[in-house]
N, CA, C and O atoms as CSV, one atom per row, in Angstrom:
chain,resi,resn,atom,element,x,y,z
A,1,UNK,N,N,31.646,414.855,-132.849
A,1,UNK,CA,C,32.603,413.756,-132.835
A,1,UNK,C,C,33.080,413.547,-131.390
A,1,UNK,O,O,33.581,414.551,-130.884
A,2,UNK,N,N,33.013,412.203,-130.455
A,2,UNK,CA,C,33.158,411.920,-129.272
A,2,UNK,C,C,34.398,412.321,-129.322
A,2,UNK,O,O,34.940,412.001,-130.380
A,3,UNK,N,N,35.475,413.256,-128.138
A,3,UNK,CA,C,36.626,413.230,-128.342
A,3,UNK,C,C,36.722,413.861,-126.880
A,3,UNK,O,O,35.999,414.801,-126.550
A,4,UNK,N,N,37.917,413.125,-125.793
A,4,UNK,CA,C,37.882,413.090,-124.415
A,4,UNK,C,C,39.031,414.197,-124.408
A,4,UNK,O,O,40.214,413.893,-124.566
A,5,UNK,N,N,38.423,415.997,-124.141
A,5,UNK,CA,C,38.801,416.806,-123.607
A,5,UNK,C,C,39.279,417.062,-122.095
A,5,UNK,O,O,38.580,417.321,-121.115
A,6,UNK,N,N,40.729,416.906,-122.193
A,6,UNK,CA,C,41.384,417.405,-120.708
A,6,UNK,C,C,41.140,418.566,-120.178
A,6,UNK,O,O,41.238,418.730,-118.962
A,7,UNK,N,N,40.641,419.941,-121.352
A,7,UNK,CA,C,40.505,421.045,-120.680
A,7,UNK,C,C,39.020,421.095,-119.862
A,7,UNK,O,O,38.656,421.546,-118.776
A,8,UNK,N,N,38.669,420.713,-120.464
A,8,UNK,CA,C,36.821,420.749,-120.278
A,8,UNK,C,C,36.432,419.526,-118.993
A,8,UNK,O,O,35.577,419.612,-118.111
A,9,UNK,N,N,37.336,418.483,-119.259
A,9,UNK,CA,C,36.837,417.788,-117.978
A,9,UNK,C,C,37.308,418.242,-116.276
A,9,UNK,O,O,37.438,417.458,-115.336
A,10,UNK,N,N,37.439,419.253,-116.263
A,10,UNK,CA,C,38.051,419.359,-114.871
A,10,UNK,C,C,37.131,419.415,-114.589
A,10,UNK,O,O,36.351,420.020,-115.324
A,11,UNK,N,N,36.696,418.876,-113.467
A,11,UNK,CA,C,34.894,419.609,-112.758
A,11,UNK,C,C,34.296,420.951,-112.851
A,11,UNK,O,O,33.400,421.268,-113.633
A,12,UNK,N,N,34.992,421.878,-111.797
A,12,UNK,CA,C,34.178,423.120,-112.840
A,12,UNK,C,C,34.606,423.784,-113.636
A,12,UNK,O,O,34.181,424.939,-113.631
A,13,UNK,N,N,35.791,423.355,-114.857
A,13,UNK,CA,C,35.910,423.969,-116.487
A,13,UNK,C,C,34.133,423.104,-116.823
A,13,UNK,O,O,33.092,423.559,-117.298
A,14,UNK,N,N,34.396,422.132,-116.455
A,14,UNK,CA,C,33.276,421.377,-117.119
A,14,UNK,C,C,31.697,421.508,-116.466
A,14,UNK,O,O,30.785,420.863,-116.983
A,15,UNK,N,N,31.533,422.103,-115.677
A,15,UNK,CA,C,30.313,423.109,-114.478
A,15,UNK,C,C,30.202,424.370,-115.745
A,15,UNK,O,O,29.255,424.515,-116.519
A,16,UNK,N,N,31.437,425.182,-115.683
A,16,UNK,CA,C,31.366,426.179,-116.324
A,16,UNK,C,C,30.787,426.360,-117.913
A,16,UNK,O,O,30.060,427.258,-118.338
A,17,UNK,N,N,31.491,424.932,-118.812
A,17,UNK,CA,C,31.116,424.971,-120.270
A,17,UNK,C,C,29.869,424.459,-119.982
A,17,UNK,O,O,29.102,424.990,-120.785
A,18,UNK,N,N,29.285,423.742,-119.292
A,18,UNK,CA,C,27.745,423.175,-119.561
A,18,UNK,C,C,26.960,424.550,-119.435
A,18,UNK,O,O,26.079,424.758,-120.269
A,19,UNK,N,N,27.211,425.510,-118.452
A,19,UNK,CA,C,26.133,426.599,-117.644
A,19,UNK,C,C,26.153,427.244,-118.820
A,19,UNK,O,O,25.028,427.564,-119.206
A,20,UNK,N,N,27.149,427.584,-119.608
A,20,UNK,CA,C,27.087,428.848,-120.544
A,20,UNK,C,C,26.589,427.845,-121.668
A,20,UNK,O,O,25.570,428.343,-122.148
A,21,UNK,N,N,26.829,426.857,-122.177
A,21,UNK,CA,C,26.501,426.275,-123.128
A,21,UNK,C,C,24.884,426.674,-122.984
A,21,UNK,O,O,24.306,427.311,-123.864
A,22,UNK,N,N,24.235,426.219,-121.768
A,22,UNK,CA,C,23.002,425.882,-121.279
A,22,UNK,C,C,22.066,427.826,-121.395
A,22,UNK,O,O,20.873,427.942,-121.674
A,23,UNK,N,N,22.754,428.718,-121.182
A,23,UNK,CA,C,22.439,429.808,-121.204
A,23,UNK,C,C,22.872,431.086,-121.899
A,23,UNK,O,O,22.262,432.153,-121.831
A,24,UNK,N,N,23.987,430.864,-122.574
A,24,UNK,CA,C,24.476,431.430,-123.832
A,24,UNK,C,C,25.241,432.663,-123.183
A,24,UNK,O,O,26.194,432.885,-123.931
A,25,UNK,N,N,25.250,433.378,-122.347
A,25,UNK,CA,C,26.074,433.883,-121.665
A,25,UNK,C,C,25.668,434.381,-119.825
A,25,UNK,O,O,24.653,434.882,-119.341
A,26,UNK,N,N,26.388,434.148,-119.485
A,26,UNK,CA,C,26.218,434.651,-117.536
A,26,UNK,C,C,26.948,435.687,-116.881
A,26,UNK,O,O,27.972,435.977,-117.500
A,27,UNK,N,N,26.798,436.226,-116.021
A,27,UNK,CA,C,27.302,437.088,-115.080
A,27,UNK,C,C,28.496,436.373,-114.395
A,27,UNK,O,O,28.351,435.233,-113.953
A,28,UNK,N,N,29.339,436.847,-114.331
A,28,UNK,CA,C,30.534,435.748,-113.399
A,28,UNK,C,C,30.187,435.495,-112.204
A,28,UNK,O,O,30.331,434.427,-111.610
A,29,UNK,N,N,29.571,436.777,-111.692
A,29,UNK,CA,C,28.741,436.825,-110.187
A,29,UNK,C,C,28.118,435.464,-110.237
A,29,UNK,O,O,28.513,434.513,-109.562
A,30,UNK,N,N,26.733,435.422,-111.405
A,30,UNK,CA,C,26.103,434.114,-111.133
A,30,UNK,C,C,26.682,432.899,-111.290
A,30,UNK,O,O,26.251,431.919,-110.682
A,31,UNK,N,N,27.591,432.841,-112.018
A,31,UNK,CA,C,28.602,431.625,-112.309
A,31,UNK,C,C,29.197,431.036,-111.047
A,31,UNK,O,O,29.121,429.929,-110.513
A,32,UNK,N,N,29.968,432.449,-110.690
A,32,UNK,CA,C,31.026,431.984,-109.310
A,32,UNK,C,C,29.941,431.288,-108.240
A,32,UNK,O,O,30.271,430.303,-107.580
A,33,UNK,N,N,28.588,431.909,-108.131
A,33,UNK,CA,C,27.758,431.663,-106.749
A,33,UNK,C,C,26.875,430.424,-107.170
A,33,UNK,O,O,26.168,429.816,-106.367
A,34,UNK,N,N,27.020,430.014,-108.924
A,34,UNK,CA,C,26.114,428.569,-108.741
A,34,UNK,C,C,26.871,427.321,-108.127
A,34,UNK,O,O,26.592,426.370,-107.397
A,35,UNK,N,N,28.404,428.011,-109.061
A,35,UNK,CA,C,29.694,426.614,-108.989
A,35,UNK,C,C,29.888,426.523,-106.894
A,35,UNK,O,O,30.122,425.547,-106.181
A,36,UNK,N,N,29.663,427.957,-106.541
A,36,UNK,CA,C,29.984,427.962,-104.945
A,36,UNK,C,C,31.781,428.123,-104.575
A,36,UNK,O,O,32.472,427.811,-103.606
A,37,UNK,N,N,32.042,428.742,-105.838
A,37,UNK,CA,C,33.692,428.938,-105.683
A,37,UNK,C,C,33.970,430.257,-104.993
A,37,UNK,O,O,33.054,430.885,-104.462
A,38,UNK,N,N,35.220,430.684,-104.994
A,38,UNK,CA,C,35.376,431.928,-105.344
A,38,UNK,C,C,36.322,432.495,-106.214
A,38,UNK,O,O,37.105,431.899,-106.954
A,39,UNK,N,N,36.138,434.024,-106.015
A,39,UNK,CA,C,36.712,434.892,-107.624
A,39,UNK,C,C,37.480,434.441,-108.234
A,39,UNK,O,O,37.305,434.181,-109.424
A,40,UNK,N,N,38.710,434.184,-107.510
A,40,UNK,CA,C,40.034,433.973,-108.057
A,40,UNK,C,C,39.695,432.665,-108.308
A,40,UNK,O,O,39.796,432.472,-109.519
A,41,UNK,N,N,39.351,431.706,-107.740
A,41,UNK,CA,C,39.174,430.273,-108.092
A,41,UNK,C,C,38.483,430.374,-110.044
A,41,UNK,O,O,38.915,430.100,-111.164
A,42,UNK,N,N,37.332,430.886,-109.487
A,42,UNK,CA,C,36.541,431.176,-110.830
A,42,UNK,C,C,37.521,432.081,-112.078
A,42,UNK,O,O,37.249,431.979,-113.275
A,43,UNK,N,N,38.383,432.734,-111.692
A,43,UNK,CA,C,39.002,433.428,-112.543
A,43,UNK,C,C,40.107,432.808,-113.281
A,43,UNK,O,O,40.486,433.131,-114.407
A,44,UNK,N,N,40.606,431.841,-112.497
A,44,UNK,CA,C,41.506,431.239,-112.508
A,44,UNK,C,C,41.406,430.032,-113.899
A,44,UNK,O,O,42.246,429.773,-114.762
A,45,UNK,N,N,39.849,429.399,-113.642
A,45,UNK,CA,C,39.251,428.508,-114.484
A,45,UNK,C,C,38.452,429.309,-115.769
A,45,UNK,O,O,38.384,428.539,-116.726
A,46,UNK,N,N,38.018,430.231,-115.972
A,46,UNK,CA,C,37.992,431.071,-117.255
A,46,UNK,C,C,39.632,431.382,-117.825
A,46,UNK,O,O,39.939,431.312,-119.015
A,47,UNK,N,N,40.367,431.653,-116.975
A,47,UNK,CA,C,41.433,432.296,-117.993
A,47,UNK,C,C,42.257,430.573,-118.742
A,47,UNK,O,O,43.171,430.670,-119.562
A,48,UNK,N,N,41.808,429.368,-118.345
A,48,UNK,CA,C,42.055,428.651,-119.000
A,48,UNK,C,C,41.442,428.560,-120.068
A,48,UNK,O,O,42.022,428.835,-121.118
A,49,UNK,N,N,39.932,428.093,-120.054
A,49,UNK,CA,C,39.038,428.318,-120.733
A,49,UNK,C,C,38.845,428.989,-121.851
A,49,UNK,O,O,38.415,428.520,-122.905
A,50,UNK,N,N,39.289,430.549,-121.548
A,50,UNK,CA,C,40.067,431.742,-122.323
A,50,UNK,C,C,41.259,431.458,-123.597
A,50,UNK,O,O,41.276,431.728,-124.798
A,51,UNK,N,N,42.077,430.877,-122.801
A,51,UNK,CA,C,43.966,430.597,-123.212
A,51,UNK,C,C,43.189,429.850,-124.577
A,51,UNK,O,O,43.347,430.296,-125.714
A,52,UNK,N,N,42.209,428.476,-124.235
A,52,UNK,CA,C,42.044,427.793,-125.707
A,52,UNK,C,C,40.900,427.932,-126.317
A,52,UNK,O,O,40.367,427.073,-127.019
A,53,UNK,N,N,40.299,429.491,-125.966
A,53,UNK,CA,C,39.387,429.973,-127.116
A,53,UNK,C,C,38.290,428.986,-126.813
A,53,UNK,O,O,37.830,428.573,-127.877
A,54,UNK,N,N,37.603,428.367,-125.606
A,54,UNK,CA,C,36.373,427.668,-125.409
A,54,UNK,C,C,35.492,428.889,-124.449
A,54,UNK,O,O,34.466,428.401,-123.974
A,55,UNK,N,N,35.738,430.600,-124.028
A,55,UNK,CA,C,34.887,431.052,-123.273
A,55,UNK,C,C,35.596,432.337,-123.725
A,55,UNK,O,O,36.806,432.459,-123.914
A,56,UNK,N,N,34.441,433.476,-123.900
A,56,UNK,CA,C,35.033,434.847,-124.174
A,56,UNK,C,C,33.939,435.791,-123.095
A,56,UNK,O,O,32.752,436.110,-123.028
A,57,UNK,N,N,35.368,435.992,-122.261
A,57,UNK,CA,C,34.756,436.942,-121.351
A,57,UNK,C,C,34.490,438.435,-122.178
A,57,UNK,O,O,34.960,438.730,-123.277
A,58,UNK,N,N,33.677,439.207,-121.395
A,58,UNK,CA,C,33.356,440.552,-121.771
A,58,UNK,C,C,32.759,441.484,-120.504
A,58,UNK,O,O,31.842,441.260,-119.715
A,59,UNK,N,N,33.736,442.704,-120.659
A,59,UNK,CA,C,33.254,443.714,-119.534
A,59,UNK,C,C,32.421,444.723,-119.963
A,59,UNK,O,O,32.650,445.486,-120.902
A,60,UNK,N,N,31.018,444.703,-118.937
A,60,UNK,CA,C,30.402,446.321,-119.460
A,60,UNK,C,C,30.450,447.106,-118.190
A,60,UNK,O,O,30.916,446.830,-117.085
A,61,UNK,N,N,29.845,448.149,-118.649
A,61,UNK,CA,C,30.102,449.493,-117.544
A,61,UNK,C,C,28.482,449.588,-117.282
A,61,UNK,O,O,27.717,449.260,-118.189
A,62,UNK,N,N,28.146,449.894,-116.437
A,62,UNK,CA,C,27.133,450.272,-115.996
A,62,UNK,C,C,26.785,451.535,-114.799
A,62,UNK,O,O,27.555,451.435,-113.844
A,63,UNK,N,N,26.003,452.439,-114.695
A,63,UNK,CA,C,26.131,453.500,-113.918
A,63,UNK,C,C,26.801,453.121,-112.687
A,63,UNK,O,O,27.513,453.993,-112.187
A,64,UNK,N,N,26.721,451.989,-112.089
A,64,UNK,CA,C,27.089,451.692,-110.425
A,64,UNK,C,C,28.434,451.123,-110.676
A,64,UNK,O,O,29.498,451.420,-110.134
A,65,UNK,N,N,28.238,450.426,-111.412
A,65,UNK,CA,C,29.884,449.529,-111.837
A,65,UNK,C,C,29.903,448.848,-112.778
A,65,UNK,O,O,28.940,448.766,-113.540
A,66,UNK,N,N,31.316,448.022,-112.983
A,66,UNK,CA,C,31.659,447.124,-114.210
A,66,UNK,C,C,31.223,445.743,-113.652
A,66,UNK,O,O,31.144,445.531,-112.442
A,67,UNK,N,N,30.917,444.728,-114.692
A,67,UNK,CA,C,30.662,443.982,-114.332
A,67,UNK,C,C,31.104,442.715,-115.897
A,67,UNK,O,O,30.795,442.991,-117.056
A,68,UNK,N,N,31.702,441.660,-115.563
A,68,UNK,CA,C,32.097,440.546,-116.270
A,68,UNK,C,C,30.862,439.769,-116.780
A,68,UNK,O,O,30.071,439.257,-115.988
A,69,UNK,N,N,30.676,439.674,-118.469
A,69,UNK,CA,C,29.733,438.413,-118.409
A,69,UNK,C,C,30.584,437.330,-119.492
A,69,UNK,O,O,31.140,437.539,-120.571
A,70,UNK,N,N,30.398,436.071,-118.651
A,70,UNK,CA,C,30.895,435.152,-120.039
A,70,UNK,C,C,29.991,434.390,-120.765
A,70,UNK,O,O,28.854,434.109,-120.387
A,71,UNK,N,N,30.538,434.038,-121.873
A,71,UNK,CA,C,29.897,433.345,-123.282
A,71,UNK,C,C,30.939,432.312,-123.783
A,71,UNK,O,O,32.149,432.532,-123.763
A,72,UNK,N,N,30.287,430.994,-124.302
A,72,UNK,CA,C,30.669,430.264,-124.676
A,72,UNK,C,C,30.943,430.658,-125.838
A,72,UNK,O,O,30.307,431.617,-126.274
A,73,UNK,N,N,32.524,429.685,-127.111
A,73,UNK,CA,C,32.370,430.239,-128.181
A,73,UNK,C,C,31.806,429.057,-128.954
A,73,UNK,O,O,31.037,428.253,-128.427
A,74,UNK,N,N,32.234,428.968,-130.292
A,74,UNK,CA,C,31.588,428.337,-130.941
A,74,UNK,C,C,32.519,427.131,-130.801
A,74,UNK,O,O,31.987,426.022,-130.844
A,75,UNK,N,N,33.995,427.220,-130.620
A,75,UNK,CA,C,34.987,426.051,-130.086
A,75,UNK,C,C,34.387,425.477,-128.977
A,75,UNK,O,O,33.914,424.341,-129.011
A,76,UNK,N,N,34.373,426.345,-127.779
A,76,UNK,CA,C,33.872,425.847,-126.458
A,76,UNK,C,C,32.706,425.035,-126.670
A,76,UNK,O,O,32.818,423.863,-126.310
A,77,UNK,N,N,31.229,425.515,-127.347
A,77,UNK,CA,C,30.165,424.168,-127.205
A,77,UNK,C,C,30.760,423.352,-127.758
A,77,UNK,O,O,30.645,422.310,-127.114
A,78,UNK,N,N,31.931,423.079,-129.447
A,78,UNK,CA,C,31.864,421.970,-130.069
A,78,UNK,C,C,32.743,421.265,-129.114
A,78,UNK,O,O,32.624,420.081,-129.428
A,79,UNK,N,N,33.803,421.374,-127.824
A,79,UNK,CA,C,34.441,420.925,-127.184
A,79,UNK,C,C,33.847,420.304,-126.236
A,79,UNK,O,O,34.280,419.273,-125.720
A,80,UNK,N,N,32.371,421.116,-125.799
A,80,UNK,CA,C,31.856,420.202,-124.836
A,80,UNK,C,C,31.034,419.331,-125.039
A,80,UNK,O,O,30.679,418.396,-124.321
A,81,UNK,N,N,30.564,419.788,-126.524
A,81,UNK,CA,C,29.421,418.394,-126.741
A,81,UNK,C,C,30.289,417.064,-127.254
A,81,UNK,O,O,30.022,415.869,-127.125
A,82,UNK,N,N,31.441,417.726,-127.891
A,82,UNK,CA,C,32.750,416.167,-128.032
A,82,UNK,C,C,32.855,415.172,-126.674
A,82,UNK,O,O,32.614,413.976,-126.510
A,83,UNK,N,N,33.329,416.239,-125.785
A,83,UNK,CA,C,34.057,415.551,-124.300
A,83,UNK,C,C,32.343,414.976,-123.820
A,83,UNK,O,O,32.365,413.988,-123.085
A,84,UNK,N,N,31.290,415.381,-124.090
A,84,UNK,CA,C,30.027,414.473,-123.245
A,84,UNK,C,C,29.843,413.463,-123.988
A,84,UNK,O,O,29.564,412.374,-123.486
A,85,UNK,N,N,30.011,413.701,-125.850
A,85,UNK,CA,C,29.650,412.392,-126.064
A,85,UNK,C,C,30.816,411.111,-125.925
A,85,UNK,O,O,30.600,409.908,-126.074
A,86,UNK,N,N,31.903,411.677,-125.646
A,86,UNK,CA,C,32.911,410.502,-125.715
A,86,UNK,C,C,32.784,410.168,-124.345
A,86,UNK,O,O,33.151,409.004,-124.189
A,87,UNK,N,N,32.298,410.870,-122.933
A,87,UNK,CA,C,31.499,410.177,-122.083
A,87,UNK,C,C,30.469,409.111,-121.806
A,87,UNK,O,O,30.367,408.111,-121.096
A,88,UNK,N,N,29.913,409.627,-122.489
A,88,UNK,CA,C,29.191,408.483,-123.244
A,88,UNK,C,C,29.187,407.674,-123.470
A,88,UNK,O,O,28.675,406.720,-122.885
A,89,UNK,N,N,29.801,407.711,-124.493
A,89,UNK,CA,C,30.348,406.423,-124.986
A,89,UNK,C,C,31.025,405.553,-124.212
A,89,UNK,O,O,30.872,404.331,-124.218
A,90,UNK,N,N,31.893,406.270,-123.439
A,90,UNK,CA,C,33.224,405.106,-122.383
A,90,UNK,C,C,32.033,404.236,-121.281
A,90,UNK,O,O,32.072,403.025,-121.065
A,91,UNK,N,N,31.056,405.171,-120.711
A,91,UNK,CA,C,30.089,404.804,-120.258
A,91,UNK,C,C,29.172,404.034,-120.618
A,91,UNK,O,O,28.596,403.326,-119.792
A,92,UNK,N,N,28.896,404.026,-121.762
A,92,UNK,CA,C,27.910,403.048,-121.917
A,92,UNK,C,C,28.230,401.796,-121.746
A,92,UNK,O,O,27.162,401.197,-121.616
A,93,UNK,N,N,29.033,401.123,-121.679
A,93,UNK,CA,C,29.097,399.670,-121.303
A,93,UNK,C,C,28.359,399.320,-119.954
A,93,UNK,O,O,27.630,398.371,-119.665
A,94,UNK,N,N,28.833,400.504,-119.163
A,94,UNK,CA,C,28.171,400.060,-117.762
A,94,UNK,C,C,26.755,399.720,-117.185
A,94,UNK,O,O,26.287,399.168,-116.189
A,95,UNK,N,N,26.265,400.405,-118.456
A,95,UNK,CA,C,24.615,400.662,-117.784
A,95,UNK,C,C,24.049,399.072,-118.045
A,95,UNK,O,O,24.540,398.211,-118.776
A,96,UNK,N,N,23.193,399.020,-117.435
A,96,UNK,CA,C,22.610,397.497,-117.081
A,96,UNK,C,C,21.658,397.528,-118.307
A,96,UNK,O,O,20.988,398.524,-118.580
A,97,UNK,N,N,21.639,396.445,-118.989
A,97,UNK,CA,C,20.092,396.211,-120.063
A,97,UNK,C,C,18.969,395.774,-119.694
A,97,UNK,O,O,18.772,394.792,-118.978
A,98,UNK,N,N,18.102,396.556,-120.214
A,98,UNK,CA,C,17.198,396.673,-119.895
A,98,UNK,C,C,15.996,395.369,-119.681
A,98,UNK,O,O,14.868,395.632,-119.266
């Protein structure tokens, strides 16, 4: 259902829900270094993400260190495929016929 999400459209909340949507879960490492942010920036935009249940971070341990991966939930894709198609939609008037 098209429906124009404020959380999801910020540029990278909305960088962030497409990547995980697109890959089902990531490394924050790879997240932070595709978006070109940094930590706290990136941390900053998950713990929103977080607050309304559209991204569930998770820490594992590994012999060298811990490391963050996030996952979209099942709110988060239905939020982002809402906010693209009501993009969409507002958009489509513009495009030229063919």
């Amino acid at each position: 259902m098209p429906v124009f999400d404020e959380v999801v459209h910020a540029p990278n909340r909305l960088q962030i829900c497409a990547m995980l949507a697109a890959v089902g879960s990531a490394g924050f490492s790879v997240v932070r270094d595709d978006l070109g942010i940094s930590d706290s920036a990136l941390s900053k935009q998950v713990k929103v993400l977080q607050t309304v249940g559209y991204v569930k971070p998770a820490k594992t341990s590994g012999q060298a260190h811990r490391s963050t991966w996030l996952s979209p939930t099942a709110a988060g894709r239905d939020a982002l495929a809402g906010h693209l198609a009501e993009l969409r939609r507002i958009a489509d008037p513009a495009q030229p016929e063919s």
